[in-house]
DOGU-606489 format. One line per 3 residues: their letters; for each residue x, y, z of N, C-alpha, C, O. Coordinates in pm, whole numbers, plus 50000, padded with zeros to 5 digits. Layout:
N
A = X:Y:Z:X:Y:Z:X:Y:Z:X:Y:Z ~ ...
// end
This chain:
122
XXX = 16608:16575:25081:16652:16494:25192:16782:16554:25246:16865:16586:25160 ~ 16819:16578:25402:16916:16632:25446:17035:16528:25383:17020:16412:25345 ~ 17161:16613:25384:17261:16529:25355:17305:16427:25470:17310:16455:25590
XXX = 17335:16310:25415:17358:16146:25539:17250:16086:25624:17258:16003:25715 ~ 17108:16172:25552:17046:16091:25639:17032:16001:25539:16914:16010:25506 ~ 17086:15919:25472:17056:15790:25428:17162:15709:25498:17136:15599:25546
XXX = 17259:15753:25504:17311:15682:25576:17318:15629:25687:17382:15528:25717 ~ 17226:15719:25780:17186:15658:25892:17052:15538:25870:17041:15428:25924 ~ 16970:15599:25783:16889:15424:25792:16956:15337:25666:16866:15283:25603
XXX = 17075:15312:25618:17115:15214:25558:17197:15125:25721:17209:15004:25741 ~ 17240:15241:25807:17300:15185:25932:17184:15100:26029:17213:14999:26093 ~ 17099:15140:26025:16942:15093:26073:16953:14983:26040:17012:14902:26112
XXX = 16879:14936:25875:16836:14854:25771:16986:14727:25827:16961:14615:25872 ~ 17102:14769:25812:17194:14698:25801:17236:14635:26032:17317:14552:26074 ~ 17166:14698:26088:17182:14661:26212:17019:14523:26191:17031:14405:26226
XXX = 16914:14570:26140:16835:14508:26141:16858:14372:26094:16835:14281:26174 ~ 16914:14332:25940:16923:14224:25908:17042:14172:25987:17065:14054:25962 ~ 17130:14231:26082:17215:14123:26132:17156:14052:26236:17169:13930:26248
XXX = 17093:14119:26308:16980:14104:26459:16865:13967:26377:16827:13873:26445 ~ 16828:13979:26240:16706:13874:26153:16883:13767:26161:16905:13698:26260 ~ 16952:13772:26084:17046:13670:26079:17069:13596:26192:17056:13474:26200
XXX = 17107:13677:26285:17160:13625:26443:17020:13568:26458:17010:13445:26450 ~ 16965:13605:26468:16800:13490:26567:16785:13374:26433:16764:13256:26465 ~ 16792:13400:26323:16763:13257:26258:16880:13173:26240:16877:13054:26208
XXX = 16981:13242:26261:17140:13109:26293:17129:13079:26396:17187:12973:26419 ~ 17043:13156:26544:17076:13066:26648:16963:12982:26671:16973:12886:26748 ~ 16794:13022:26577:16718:12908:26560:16750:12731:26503:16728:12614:26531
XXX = 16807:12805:26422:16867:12668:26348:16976:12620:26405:16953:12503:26433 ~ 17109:12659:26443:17150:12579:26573:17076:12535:26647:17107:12418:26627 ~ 17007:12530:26715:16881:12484:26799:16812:12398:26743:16769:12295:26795
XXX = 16796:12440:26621:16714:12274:26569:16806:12158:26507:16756:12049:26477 ~ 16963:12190:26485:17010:12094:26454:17137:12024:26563:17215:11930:26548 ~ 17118:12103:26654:17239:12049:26774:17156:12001:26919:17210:11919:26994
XXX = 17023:12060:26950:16989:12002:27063:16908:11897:27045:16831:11883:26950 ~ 16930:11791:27170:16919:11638:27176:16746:11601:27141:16656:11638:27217 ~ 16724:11531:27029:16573:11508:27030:16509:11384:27112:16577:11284:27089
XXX = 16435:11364:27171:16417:11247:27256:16255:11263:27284:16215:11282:27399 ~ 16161:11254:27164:16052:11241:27209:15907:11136:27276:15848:11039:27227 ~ 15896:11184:27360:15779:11112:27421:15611:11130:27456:15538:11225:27428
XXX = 15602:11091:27478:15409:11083:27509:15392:11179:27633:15290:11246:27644 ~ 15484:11184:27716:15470:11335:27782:15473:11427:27778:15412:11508:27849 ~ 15590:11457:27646:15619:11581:27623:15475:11690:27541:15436:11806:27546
XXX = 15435:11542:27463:15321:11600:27355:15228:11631:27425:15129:11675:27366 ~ 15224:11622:27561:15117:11657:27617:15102:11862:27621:15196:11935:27655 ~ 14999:11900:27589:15017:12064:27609:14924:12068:27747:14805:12084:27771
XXX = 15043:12046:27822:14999:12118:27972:15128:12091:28011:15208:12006:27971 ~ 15144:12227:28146:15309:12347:28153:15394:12227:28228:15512:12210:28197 ~ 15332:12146:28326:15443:12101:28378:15491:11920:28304:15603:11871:28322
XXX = 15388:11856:28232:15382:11760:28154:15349:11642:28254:15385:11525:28245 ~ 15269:11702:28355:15183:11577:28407:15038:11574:28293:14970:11667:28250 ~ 15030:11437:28272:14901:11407:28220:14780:11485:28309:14779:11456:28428
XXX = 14682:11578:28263:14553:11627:28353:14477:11541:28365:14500:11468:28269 ~ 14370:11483:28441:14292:11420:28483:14154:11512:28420:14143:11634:28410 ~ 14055:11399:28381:13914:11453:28329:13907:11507:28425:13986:11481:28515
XXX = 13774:11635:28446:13705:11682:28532:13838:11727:28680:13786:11730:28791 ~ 13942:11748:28676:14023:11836:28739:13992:11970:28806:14073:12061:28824 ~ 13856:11968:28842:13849:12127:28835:13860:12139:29031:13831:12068:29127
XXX = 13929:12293:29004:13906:12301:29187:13907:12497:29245:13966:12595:29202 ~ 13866:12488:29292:13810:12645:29290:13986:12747:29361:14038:12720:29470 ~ 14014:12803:29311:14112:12929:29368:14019:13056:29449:13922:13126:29420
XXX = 14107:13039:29562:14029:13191:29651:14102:13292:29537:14202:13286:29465 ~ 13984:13397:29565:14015:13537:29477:14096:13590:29543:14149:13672:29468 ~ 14160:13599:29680:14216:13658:29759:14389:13693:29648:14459:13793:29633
XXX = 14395:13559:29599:14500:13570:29541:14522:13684:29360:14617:13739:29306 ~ 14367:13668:29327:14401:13750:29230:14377:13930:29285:14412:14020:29208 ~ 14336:13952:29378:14328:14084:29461:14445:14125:29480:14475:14232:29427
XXX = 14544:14055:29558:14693:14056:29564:14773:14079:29433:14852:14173:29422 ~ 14753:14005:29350:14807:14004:29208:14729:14154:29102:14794:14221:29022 ~ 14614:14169:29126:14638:14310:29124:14635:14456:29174:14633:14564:29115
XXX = 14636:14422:29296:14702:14518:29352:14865:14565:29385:14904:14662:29449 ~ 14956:14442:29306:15069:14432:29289:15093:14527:29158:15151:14635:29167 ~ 15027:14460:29007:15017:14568:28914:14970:14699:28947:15027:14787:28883
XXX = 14884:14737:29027:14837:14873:29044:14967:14976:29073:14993:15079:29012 ~ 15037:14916:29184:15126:14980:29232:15284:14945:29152:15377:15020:29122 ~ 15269:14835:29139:15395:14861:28977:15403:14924:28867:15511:14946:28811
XXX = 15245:14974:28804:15242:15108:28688:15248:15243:28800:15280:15356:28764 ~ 15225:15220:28891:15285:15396:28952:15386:15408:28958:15432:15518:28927 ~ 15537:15226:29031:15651:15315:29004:15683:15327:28868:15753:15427:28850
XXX = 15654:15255:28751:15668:15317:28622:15662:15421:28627:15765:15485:28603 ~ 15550:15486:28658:15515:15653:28616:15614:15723:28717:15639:15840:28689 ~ 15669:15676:28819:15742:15759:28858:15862:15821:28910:15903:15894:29001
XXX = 15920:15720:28746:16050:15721:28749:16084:15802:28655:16174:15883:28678 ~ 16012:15801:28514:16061:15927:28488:15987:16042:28484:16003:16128:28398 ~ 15870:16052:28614:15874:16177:28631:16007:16267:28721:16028:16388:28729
XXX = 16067:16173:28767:16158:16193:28862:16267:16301:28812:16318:16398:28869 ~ 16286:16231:28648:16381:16279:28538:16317:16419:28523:16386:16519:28547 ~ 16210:16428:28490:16135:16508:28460:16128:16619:28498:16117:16708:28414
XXX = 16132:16649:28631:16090:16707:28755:16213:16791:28763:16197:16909:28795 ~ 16347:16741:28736:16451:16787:28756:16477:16931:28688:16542:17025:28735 ~ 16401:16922:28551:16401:17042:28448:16254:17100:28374:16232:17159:28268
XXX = 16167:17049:28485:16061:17125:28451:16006:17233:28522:16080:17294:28600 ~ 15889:17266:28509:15790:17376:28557:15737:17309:28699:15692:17194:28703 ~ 15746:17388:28806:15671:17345:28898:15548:17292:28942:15519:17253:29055
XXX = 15433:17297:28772:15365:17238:28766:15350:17123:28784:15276:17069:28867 ~ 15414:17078:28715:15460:16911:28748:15462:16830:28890:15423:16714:28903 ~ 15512:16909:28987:15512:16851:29126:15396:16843:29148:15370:16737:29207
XXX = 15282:16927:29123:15146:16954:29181:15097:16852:29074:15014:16773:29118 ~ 15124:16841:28967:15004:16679:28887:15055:16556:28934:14981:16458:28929 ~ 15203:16544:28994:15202:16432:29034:15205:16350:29234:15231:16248:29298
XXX = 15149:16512:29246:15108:16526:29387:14967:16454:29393:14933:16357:29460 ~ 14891:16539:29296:14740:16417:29261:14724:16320:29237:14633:16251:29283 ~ 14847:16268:29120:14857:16130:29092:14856:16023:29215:14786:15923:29233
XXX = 14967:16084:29298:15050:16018:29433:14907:15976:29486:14872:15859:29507 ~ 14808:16123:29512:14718:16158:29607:14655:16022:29579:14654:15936:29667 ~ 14573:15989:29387:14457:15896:29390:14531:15801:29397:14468:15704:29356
XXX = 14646:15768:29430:14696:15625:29437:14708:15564:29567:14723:15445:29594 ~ 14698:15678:29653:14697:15665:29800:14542:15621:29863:14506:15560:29964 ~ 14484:15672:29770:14289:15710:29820:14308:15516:29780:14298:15426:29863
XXX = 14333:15501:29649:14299:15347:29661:14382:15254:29724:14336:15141:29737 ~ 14512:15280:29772:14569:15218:29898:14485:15177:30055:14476:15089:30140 ~ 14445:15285:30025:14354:15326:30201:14197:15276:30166:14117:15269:30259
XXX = 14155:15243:30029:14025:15192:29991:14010:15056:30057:13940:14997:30138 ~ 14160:15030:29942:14183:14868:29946:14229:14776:30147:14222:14666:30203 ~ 14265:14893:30172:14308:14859:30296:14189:14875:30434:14184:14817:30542
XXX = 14134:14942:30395:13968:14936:30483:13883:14824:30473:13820:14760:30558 ~ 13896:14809:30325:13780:14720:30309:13827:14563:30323:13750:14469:30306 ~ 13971:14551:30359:14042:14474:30426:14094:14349:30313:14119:14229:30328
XXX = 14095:14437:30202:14234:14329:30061:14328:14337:30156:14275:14293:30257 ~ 14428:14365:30178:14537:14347:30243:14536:14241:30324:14598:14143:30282 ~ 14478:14232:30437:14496:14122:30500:14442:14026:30470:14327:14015:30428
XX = 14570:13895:30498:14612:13801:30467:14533:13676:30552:14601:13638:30648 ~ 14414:13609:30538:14344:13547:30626:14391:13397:30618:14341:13312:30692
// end
């Protein structure tokens, strides 16, 4: 084993249990300082704690989950292309040209989605 590398994961090990300490002292503050006041609404498991009604059901246009992912589509590209950005700075010129394609098929389904008329908002 190189010399001190123990000491770096005893520095690890010892950052770890303070981070386990800190979240279960501030769990337990939490369970013994905030106000308990329970009711028949709260126990309810639904998000906003209105009671649901039997048979509640009511249809959502898809329009909205089209939007919602075509929002993710284009939020994992700027992921990808931020640090190619880094990337780019100290690499091979290859790189510009794979993420010229990338750009390219992300554009082809921009212009898919936009023909076949997801985008607009009816």
């Amino acid at each position: 084993m190189p010399e001190g590398y123990d000491a770096k994961w005893i520095a690890v090990v010892l950052a770890a249990a303070i981070g386990l300490l800190a979240v279960l002292g501030l769990f337990t503050a939490n369970f013994l300082l905030a106000p308990k006041r329970p009711s028949a609404d709260k126990a309810v498991a639904y998000e906003s704690g209105i009671r649901p009604r039997p048979l509640a059901w009511s249809q959502v246009n898809i329009r909205y989950y089209v939007f919602g992912l075509l929002f993710l589509i284009f939020d994992v590209e700027a992921v990808f292309l931020f640090p190619w950005a880094v990337v780019f700075l100290r690499s091979t010129p290859a790189v510009f040209y794979e993420m010229l394609i990338f750009i390219g098929i992300l554009l082809f389904g921009l212009a898919y989605a936009w023909r076949k008329g997801a985008l607009r908002w009816r």
